[in-house]
N, C-alpha and C positions, 0 to 999 in steps of 0.2 A: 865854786859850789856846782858840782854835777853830778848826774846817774849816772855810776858805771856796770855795767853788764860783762859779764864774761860768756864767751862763748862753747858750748860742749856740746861732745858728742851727742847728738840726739839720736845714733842707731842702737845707744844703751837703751834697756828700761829704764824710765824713771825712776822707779825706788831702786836702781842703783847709782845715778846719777852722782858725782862730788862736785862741787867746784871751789877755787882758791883763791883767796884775794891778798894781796902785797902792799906794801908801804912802796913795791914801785906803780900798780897798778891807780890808784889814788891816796888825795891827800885830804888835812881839816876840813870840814865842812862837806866833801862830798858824802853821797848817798848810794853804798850797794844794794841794789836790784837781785837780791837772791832768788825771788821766785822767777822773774824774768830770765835768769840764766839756765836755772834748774828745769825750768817749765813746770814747778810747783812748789809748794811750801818747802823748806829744811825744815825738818824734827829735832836734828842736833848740830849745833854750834861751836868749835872750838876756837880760841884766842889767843894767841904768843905773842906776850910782848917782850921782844929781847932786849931795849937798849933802855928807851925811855916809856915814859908812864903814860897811859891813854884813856878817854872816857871816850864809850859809845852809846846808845842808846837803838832800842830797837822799836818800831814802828808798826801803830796796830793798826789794822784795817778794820771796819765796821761794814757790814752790808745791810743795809735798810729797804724794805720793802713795802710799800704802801700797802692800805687795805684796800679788796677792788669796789667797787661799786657796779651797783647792781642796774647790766642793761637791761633786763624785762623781769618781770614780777615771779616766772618761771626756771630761773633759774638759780639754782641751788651752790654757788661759787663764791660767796662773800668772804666766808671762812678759810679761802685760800689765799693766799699774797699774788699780789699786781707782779710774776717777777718781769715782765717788760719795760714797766720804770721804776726799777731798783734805783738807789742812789750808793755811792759807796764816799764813807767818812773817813780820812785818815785823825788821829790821834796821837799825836805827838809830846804828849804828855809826859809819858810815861817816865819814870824816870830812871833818871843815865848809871851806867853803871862804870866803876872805878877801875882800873887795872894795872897795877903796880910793874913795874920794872922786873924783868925774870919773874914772873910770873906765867902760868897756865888758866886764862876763865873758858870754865864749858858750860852749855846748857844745852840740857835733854829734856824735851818733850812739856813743858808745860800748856805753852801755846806756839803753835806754826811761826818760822820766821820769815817774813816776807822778803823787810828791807832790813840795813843796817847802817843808821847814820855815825858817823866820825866828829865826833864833836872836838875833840881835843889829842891830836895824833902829835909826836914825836917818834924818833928812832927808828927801828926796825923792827915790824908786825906782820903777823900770819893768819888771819881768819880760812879756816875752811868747816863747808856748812854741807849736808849730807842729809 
């Protein structure tokens, strides 16, 4: 079980940026790093499974901001978030989704893709996220 990261161009712009991931790049149980390769969220996802059947799941992030508290009686800031001690939540909850053999799964734009865990990988697979 590990993060993998691919590396790309970063003299692209970002909203043009793709990157690719393979059934040789990793296997069950790792974890793609799509915003770390991308240098930001994927909006859309696509999935080729050519041989055998796989389930992945994708991985939400939460960012949590404390309320600030108030250093002197004059100032008017409470109503703002602490963002200096943020905390950030992963959720893994979420649930896995199924992908049949010669099959195509896409997904566009519901929410940002960060990561992309590999819970149940066989065969030959093509994620590329964009």
């Amino acid at each position: 079980m590990s993060d993998i990261t691919r590396l790309v161009n970063r003299a692209i712009h970002p909203i043009y940026r793709t990157v690719q991931f393979s059934n040789a790049d990793a296997n069950e149980g790792d974890v793609l790093l799509v915003k770390a390769s991308l240098g930001r969220s994927a909006n859309n996802m696509t999935v080729q499974c050519e041989v055998g059947d796989m389930r992945i799941r994708h991985n939400v992030y939460y960012d949590v901001f404390p309320r600030r508290v108030a250093d002197n009686m004059f100032t008017n800031t409470l109503h703002l978030p602490n963002i200096g001690s943020g905390l950030q939540y992963k959720d893994d909850t979420t649930a896995a989704v199924d992908i049949q053999a010669g099959t195509t799964y896409t997904w566009e734009g519901d929410f940002p893709i960060n990561d992309v865990e590999l819970l149940v990988v066989s065969g030959n697979w093509n994620i590329h996220c964009s």
